[in-house]
PLY file of the C-alpha trace (Angstrom):
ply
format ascii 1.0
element vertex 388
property float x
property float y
property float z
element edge 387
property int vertex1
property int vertex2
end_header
-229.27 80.43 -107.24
-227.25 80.57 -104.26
-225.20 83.45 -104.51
-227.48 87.01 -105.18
-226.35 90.28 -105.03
-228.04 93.78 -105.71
-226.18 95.77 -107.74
-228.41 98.72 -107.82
-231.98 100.16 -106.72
-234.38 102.69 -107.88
-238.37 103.47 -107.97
-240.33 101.21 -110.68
-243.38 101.11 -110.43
-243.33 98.64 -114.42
-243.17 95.78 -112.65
-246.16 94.71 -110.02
-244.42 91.44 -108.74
-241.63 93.04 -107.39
-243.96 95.25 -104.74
-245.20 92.20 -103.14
-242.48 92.91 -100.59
-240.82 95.54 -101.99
-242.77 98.32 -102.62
-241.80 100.68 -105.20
-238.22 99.01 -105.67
-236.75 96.98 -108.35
-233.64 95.33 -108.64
-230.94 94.75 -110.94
-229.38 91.46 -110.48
-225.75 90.12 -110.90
-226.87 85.72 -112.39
-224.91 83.60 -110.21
-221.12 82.34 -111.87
-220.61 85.96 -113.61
-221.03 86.44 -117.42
-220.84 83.97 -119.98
-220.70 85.05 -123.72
-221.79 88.54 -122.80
-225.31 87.01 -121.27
-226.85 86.94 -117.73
-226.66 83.22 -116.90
-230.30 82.81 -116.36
-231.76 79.50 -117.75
-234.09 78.43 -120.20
-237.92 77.77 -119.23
-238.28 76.41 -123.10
-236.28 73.35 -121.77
-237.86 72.81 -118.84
-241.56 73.65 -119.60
-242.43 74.71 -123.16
-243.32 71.22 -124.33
-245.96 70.84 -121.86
-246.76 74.78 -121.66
-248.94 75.19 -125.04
-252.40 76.25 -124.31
-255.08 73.36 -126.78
-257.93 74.94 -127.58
-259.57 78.54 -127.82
-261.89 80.47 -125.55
-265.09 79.95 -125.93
-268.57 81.69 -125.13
-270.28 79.29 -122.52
-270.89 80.03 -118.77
-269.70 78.21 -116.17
-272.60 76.12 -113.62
-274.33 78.35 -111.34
-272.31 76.92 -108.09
-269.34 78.12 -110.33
-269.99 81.48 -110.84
-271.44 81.88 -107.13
-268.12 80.80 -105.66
-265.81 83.23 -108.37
-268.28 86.20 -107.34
-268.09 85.54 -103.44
-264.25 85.41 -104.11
-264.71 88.74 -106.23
-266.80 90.67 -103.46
-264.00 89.54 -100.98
-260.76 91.14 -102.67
-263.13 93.88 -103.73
-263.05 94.87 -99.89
-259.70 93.36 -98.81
-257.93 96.00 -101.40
-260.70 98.66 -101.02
-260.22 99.61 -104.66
-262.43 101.51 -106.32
-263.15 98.74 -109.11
-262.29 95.64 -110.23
-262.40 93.93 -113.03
-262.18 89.84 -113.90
-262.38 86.68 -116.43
-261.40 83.21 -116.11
-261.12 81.63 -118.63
-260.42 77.63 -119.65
-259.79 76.76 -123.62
-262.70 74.66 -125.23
-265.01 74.49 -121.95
-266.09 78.00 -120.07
-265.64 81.56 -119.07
-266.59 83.78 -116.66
-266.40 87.71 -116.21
-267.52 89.84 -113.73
-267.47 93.60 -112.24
-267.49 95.55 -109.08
-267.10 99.17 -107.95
-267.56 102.54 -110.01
-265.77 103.94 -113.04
-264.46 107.23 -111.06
-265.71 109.04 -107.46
-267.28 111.39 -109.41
-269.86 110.35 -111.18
-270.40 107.05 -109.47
-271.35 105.24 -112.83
-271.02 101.36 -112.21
-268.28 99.31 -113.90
-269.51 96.15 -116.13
-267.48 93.78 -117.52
-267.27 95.12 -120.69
-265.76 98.35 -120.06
-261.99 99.03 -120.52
-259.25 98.91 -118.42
-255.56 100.83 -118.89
-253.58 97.43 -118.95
-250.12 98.89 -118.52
-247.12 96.80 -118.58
-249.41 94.32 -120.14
-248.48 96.36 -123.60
-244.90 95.10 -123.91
-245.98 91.41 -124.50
-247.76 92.87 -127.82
-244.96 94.88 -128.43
-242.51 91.43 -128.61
-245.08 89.74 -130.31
-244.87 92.18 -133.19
-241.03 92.28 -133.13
-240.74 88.80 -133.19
-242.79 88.78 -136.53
-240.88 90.60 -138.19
-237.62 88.59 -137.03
-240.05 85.44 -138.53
-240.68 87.27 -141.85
-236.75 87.76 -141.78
-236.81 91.78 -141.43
-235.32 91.87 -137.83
-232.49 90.05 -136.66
-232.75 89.11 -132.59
-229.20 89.81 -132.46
-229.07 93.24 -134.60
-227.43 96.12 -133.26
-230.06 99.04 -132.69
-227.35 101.04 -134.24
-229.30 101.39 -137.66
-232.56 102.81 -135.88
-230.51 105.31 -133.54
-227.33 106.17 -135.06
-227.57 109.24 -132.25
-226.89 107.02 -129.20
-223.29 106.44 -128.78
-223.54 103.08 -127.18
-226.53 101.69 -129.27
-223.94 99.62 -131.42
-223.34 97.54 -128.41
-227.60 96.67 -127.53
-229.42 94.08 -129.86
-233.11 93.82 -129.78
-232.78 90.75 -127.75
-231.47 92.45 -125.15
-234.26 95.26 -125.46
-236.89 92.18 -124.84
-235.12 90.75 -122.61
-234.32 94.15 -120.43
-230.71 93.20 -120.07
-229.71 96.99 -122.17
-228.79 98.38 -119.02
-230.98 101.45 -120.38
-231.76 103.59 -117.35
-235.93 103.74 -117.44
-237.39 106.77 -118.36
-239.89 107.14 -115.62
-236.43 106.37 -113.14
-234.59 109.52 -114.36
-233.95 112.71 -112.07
-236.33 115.23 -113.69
-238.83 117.26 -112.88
-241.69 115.86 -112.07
-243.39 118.27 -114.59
-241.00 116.63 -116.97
-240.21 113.31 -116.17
-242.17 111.06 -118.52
-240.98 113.37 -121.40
-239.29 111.10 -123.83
-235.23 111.58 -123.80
-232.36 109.55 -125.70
-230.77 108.40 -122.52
-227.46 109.21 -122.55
-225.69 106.66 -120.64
-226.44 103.02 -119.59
-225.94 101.39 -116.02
-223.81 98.38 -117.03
-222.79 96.77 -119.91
-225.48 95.15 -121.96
-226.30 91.68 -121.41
-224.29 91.84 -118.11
-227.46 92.09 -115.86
-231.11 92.73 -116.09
-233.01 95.69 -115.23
-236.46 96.93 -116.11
-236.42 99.44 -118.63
-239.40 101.26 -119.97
-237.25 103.26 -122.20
-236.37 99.95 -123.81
-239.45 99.31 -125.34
-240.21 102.45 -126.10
-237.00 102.13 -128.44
-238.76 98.64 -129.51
-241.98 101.25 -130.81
-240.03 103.20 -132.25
-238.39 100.27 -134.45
-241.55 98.73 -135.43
-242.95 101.58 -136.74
-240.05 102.58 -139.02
-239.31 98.65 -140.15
-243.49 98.00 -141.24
-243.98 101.77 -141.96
-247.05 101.49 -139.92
-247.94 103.92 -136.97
-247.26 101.46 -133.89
-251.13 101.37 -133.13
-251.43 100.52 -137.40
-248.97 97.24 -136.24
-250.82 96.55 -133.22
-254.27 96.34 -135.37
-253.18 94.88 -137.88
-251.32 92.05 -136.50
-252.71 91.44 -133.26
-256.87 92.91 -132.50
-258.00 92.49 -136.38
-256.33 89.15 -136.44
-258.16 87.36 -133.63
-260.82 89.57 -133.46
-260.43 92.08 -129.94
-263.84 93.54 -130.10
-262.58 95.60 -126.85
-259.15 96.04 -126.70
-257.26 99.94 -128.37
-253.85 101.02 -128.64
-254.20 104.89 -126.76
-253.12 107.45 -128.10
-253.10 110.89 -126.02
-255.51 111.78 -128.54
-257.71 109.49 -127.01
-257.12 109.20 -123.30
-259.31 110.61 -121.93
-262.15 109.20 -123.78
-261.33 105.62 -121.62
-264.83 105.56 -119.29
-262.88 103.88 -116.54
-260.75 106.35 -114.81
-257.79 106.17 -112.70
-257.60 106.67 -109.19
-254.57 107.25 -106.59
-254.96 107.75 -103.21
-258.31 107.51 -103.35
-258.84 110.44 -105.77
-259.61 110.11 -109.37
-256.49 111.16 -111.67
-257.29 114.65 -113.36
-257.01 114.79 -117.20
-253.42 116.41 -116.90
-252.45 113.05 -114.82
-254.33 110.53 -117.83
-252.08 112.30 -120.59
-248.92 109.97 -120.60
-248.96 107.37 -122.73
-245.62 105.02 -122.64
-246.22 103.44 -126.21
-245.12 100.45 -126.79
-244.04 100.24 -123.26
-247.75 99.85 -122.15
-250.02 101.69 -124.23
-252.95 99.12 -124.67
-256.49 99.65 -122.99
-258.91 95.93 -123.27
-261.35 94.18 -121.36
-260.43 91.47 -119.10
-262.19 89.02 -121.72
-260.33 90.56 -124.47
-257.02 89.93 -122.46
-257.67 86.30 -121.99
-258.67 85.78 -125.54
-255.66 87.41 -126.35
-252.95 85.75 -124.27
-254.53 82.45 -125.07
-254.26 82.90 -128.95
-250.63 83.79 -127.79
-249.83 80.99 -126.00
-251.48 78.77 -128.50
-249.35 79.53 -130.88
-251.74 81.49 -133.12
-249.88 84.82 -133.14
-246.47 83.53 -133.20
-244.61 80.48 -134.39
-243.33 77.48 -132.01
-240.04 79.07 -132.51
-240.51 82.30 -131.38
-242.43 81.00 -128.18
-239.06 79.53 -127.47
-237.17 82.66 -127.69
-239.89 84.02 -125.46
-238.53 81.70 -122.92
-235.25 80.88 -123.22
-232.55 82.93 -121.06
-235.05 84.18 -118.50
-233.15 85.59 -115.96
-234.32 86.67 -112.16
-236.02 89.82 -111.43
-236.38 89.72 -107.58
-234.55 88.30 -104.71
-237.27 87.45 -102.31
-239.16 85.53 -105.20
-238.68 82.99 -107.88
-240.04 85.45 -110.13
-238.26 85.36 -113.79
-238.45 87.86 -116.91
-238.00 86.50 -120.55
-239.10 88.29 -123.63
-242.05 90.59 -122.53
-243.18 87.47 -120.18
-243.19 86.31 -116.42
-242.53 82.91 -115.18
-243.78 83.11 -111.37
-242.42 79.88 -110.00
-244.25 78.11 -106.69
-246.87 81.15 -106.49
-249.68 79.94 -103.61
-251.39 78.61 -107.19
-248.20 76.99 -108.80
-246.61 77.45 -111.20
-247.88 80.10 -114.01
-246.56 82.72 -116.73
-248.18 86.14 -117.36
-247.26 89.49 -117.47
-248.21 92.19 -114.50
-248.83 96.21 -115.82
-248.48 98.80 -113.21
-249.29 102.42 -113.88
-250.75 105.20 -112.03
-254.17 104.87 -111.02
-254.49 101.33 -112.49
-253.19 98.12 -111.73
-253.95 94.45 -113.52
-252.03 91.05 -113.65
-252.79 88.50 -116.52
-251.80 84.76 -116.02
-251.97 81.71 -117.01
-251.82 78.13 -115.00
-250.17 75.47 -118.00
-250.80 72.49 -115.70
-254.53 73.23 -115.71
-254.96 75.07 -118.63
-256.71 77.96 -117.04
-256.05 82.00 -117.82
-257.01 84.65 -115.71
-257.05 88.24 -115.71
-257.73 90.92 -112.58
-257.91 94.98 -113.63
-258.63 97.61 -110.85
-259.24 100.82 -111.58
-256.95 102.14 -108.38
-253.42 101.79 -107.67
-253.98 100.86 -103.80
-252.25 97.95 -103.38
-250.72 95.13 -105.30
-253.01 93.01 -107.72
-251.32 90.11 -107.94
-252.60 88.23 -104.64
-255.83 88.75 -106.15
-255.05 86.15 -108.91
-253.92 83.53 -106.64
-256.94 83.58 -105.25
-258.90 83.72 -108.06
-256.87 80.08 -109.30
-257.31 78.88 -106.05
-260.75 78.45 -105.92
-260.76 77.24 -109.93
-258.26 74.47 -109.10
-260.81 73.14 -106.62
-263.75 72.71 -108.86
0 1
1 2
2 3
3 4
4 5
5 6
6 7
7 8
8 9
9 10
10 11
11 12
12 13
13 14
14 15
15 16
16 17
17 18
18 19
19 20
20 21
21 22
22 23
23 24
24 25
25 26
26 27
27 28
28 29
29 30
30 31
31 32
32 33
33 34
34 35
35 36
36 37
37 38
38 39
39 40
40 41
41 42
42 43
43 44
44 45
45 46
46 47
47 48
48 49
49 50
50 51
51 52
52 53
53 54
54 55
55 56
56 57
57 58
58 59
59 60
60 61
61 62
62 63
63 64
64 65
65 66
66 67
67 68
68 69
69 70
70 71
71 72
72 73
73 74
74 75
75 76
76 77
77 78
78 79
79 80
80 81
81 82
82 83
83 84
84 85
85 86
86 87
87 88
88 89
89 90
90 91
91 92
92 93
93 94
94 95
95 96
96 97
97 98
98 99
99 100
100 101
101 102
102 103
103 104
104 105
105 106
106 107
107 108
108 109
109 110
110 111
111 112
112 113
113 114
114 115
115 116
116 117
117 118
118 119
119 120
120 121
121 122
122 123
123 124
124 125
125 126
126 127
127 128
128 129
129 130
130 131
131 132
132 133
133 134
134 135
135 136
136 137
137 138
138 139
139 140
140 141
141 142
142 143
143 144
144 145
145 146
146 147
147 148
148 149
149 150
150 151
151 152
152 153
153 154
154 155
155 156
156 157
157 158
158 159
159 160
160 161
161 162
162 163
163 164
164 165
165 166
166 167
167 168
168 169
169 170
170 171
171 172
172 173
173 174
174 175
175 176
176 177
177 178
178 179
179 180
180 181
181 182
182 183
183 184
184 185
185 186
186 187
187 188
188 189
189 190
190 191
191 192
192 193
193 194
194 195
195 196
196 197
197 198
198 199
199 200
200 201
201 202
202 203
203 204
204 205
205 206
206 207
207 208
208 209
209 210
210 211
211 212
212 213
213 214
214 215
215 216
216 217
217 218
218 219
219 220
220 221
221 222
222 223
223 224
224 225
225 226
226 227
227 228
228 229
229 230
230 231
231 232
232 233
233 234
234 235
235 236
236 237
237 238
238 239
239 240
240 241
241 242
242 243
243 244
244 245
245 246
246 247
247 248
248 249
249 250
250 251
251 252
252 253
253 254
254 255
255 256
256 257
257 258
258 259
259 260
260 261
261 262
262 263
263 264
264 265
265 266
266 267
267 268
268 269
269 270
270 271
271 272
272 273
273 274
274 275
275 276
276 277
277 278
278 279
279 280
280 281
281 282
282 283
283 284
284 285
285 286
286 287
287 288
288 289
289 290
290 291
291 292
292 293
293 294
294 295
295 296
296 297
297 298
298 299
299 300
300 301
301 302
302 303
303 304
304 305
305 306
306 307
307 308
308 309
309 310
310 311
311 312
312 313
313 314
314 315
315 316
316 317
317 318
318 319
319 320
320 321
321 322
322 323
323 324
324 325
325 326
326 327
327 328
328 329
329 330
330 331
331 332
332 333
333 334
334 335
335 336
336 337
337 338
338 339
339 340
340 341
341 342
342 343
343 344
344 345
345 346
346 347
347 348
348 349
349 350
350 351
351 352
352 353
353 354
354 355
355 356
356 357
357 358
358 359
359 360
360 361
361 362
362 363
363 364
364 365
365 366
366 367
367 368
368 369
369 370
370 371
371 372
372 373
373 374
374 375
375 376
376 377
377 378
378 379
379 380
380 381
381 382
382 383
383 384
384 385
385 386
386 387
């Protein structure tokens, strides 16, 4: 990918891998040779790494040696001061041998109640890989077409005959994102038909909140389930997430851990938005890993789909091989190699979930502050588990 050009930049604060040095911008990207077919020419990971990417095994409760967990706390207590958060949350995890989780830090600079391991987190962005997941059952069962117009589900939107689901997944719509738009700031995560798109769809890719909330909004009127009803029962009741919720605003503010930005905790009026499908979920760091392992093991979705997950990724930034699929990252020659995850960014809270395929090893970070960028954190954390 020789020749990259920005088309266009605005605020997003969806996607965490993009602040590592650029903070607070993301890009939309023109694929090198033009169009082809009405698709970004991005290229397929499937090809080049599916066969080899399957995760054997399943998570299992046993604890790593004692020098093992020394070495993953002394790295904990180490980013815990290097990002000064306010708490952090973290599990590693490897299929059919150990895992480990651990805590630092307080639950909000109020009441200066410790975190444990088992509290939840607001996982963000880390929502829209359930969200694919349960549209890409329903293309499996053969009541979704990856191709379909969104036409039939908003007749309202004047260009929605020309934006298929895939390219909702894929965030190729050209669907401005919501939390992007010039409003008020009173009135900016209110939830608006968006009334024109940036390019054509398919042309380019740009992160779009919006578009999954559209996805949400699909899912709930194909199953006739309430999108937390999907969620349930397709995804926590079928693997068994003892500690994972889809929030509602309902329920909020119930979440123990809170929020902080700048240092202060976020008042209730600040915990009220919830972006649905777009990141709605709240889990442990253990219930993450559990989860993103049955995922890539091919328990929650067929071989098939997993390919459709990651086929056509196509770049997201310019200073990084960083690629978006379907609701996934690839994160190409990272300090720790090679890995796929998804990052969720939201205010107050910040986590990154990965996974290494060479070593078969899954990882999840949560902090309960916004004050820097997470990811770095999981490098480290694979780091020191690719030397044991």
């Amino acid at each position: 990918y020789s020749h990259r050009s920005i088309l266009l930049t605005w605020d997003c604060r969806g996607c965490s891998l993009s602040r590592l040095n650029q903070p607070n911008r993301c890009y939309v990207i023109r694929m090198p040779g033009g169009v082809r077919g009405g698709k970004p020419r991005g290229f397929s990971l499937s090809r080049l790494l599916l066969e080899t990417i399957k995760s054997n095994g399943s998570i299992i409760p046993q604890s790593f040696s004692k020098e093992k967990i020394a070495l993953l706390e002394k790295e904990l207590e180490k980013i815990m001061i290097v990002t000064g958060a306010k708490g952090i949350s973290a599990c590693f995890g490897i299929p059919d041998n150990c895992i480990w989780c651990s805590a630092r830090g307080i639950t909000d600079n109020t009441s200066k109640v410790k975190i444990a391991s088992d509290l939840k987190f607001y996982a963000g962005s880390i929502g829209k890989t359930f969200a694919a997941i349960l549209i890409l059952n329903l293309i499996e069962e053969g009541q979704l077409g990856l191709e379909d117009p969104v036409t039939k589900w908003f007749p309202e939107i004047s260009w929605a005959s020309h934006v298929t689901i895939s390219h909702l997944l894929a965030h190729t719509t050209g669907i401005a994102s919501f939390d992007n738009t010039k409003e008020d700031e009173s009135k900016k995560y209110l939830y608006r038909n968006p009334e024109e798109i940036l390019f054509k769809p398919g042309q380019h890719y740009a992160y779009s909140n919006t578009g999954y909330l559209m996805l949400g909004i699909i899912i709930e009127r194909v199953t006739g389930r309430s999108y937390r009803e999907a969620v349930e029962h397709n995804i926590i009741n079928k693997i068994n997430l003892h500690k994972t919720d889809v929030i509602t605003s309902e329920i909020i503010n119930d979440l123990i851990v809170k929020g902080h930005h700048k240092g202060n905790v976020l008042i209730e009026s600040e915990n009220s938005v919830v972006p649905f499908a777009a990141g709605s979920i709240a889990a442990t760091p253990r219930d993450l890993i559990i989860f993103f392992q049955a995922f890539m093991g091919g328990r929650l979705l067929s071989q098939g789909s997993l390919h459709i997950i990651f086929s056509d990724i196509n770049l997201m930034t310019v200073t990084q091989s960083t690629y978006y699929g379907k609701a996934m990252v690839a994160a190409l020659g990272t300090p720790a190699g090679n890995i796929v995850g998804h990052t969720g960014s939201i205010k107050g809270f910040g986590v990154s979930l990965f996974y290494h395929p060479k070593r078969n090893i899954f990882v999840c970070v949560m902090m309960n502050d916004d004050i820097k960028a997470i990811d770095p954190a999981v490098f480290k954390f694979l780091k020191v588990m690719m030397e044991f």
